[in-house]
N, C-alpha and C positions, 0 to 999 in steps of 0.2 A: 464291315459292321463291328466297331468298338472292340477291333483289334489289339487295344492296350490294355484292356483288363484279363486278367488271368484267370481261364477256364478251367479247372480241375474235373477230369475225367476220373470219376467214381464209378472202380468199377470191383470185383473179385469177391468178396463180400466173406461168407461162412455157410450157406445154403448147400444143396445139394447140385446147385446151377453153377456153383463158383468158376470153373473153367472154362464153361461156355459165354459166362459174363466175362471173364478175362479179355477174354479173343475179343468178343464185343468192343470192349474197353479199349484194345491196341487198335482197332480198325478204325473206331469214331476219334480215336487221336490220331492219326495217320490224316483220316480225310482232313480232321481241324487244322493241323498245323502244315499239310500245303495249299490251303484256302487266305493263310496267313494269321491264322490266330495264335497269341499267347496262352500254351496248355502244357497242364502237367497232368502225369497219372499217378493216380494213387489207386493203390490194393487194399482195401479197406476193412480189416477182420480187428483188429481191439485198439484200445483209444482212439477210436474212431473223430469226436470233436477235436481232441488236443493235436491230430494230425491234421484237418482241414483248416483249424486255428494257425497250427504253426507256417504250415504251406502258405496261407494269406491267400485262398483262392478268392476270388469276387463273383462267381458264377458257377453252379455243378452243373456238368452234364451226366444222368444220372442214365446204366448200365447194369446196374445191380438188377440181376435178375432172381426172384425168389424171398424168401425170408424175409428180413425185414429192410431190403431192398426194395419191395415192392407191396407190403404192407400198409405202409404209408409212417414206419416208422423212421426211416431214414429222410424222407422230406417234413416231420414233425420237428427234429432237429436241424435242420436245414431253415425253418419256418424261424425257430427259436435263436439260432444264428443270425439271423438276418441275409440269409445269403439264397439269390434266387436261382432256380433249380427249373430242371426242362420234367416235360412230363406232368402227371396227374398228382394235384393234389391229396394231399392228407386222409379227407375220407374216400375220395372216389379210389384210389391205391386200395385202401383197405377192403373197401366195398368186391373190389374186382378181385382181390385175393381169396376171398371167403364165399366159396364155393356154393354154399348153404343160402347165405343170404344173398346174392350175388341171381340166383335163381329165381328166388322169391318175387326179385326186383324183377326180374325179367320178364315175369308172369303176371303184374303190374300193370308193365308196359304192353300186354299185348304180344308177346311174344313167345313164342313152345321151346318148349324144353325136354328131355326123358323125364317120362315118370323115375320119381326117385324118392328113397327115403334117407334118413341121417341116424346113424348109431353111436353113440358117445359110448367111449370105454370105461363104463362104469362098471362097480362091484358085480353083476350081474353076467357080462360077456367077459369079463376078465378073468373070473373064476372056471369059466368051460373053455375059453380061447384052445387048449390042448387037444382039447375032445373033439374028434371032425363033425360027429353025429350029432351030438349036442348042438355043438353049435349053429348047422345047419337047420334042426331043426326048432331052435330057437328065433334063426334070422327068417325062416320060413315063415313062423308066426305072425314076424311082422312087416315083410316086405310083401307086400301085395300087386306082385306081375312074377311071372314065368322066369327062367334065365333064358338066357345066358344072363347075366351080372355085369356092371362094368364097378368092381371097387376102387375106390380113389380116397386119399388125403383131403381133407375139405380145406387145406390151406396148403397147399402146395402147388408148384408149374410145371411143366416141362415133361408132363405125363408121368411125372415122378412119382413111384409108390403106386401105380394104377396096374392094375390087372385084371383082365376079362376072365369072370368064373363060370367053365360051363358042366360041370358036374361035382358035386357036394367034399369030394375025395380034396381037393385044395384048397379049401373055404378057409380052416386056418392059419394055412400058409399066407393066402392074400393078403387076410385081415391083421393078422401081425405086421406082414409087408407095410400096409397101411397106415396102421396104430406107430410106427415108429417113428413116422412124418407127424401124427396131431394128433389128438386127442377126440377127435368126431372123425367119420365118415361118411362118404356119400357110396351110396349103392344106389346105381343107376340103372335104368332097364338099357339095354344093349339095343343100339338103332343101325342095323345094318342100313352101308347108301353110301354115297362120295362123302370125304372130308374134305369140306372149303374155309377156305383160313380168306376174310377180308381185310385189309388196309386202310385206317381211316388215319387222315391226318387232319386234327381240328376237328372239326364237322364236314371234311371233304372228304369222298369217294375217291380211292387213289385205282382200285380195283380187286382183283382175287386171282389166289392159286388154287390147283388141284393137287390134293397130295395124294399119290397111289403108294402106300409103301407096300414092299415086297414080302412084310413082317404080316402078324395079324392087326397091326393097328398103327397109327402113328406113335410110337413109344418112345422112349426115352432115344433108346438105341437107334431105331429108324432116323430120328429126327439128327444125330450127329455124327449116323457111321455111312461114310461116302458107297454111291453106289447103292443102297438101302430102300429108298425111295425115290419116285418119279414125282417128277412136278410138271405141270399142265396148265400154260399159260397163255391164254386166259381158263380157266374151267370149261371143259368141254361138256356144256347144257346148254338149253336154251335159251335164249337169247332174253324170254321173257320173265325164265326161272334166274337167271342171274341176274336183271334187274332186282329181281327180290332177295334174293342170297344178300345183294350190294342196302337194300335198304331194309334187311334185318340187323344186317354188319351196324351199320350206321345207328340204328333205333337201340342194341344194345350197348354201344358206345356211349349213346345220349341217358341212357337209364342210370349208369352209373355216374352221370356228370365226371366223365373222363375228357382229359384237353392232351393236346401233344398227339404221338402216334399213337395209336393201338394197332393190337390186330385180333380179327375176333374168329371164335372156332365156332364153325357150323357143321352139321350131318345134314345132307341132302336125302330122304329116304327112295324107295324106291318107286315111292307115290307122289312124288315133288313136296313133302313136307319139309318144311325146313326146321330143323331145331337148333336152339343158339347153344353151344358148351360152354365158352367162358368168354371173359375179356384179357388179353395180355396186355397190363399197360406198360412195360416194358420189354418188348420185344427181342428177342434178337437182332442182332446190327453187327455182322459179320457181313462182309458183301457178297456173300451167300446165302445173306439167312432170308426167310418169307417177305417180312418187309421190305427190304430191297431191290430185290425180286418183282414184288407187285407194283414198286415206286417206279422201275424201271418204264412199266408198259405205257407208264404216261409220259416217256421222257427224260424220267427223275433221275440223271444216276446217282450215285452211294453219295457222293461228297455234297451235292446239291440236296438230298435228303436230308442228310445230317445238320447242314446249316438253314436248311428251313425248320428244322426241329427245334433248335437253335433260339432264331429267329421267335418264333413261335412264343418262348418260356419269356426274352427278352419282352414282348407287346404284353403278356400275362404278368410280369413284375412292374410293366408300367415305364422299364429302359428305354423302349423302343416305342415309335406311334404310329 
């Protein structure tokens, strides 16, 4: 498939994800270029157009995980270029970044989510941020559920900046932790249960992992220091609860008018609820990482993934029929 035009793998970016999108980066150029395609890789942190401009790529496969990697502002430029790109669009990018509304939408559709509130760092929490009491009994006032807490960035991945609070004595610390990722936050009610991560490609059901990490949660560090976590393949539920795990995956895929892979995070509770956490429209793509993984159970391995990803952006630019 249209092996003479040159694919530029955009990947490493400025985010907090930058080295894990790296590796991304080198792996979906390894599988491209023994498939036989024409690909370069570019590391993409400042002058960003005048580097895609000079290279003459005619195609991005986009790896940028995080920031404006996955914003939707690097496929805006991309748009404006003229140059077509794998993966989700413009708003659905942004939609899926934005933790906040991203939820909203979720709930929309039909869909559960944790009770959760949003706190912008305004003149009001920025002035106590120091004071543990204060501020706990500021955010007390207006979170309305119990802790434990899950604090998080409302624009950030990769469990980045997130931390589960379960007595008032850290509250600061989180929330600076937080604050230094964005300027809102999500404070989440805390859902103990299995985390299931599902695989959509397109509108297709590729399947699900289980992820048990060893840590208290999938965090940062779980999710990239080997040996950390177990994976569980296919998720170890019922037969009829993964049906619906696989068609929540799918329904929050379709809320956010996302195309290409996703993979989407779920809490299984211990009552069979299922709540949707996020969407990742760019995924990891290490042939290690969840999406591959998942692609595998159908079949899929990494290189045949990649060029159905491919594939995919090429029938969405109108390349391909």
């Amino acid at each position: 498939m249209l092996t003479d035009r040159l694919i530029g793998i955009l990947a490493g970016g400025v985010s907090a994800e930058r080295e894990v999108s790296l590796r991304s980066g080198k792996a979906v150029f390894s599988a491209l270029q023994k498939k036989g395609y024409k690909v370069i890789f570019l590391d993409l942190q400042y002058d960003i157009a005048s580097l895609i401009k000079k290279e003459g790529i005619e195609i991005a496969f986009l790896v940028l995980h995080g920031g404006w990697g996955e914003n939707g502002a690097i496929q805006g430029l991309l748009e404006i270029m003229n140059i077509p790109y794998t993966g989700s669009g413009v708003l659905a990018s942004a939609l899926a970044m934005d933790k906040e509304i991203s939820k909203k939408l979720f709930l929309s559709h039909g869909l559960s989510v944790p009770n959760f509130k949003v706190i912008k760092k305004d003149k009001a929490i920025a002035s106590i941020l120091k004071d543990t009491k204060k501020t706990f009994d500021y955010l007390s006032q207006r979170v309305d559920f119990p802790l434990p807490w899950v604090i998080k960035p409302a624009t950030e991945g990769s469990s980045i900046g997130v931390n589960i609070l379960k007595g008032e004595e850290d509250i600061s610390r989180y929330l600076e932790n937080a604050f230094s990722y964005s300027d809102r936050i999500i404070i989440e009610k805390y859902i103990k249960g299995k985390e299931i991560q599902i695989g959509i490609l397109e509108d297709k059901i590729l399947g699900g992992v289980e992820v048990r990490p060893s840590l208290e949660f999938y965090s940062y560090e779980a999710k990239y220091t080997a040996g950390l976590t177990q994976y569980i393949l296919p998720p170890e539920v019922d037969a009829n609860i993964y049906d619906k795990l696989k068609i929540a995956g799918l329904k929050a895929h379709q809320a956010l008018n996302c195309e290409g892979a996703t993979r989407v995070d779920l809490i299984l509770d211990d009552m069979n609820n299922i709540y949707v956490l996020e969407v990742n429209t760019i995924p990891g793509m290490t042939e290690t990482s969840l999406l591959p993984k998942i692609a595998n159970l159908v079949g899929m391995d990494f290189e045949t993934l990649v060029e159905e990803i491919l594939r995919l952006s090429l029938i969405k630019f109108n390349i391909l029929k």
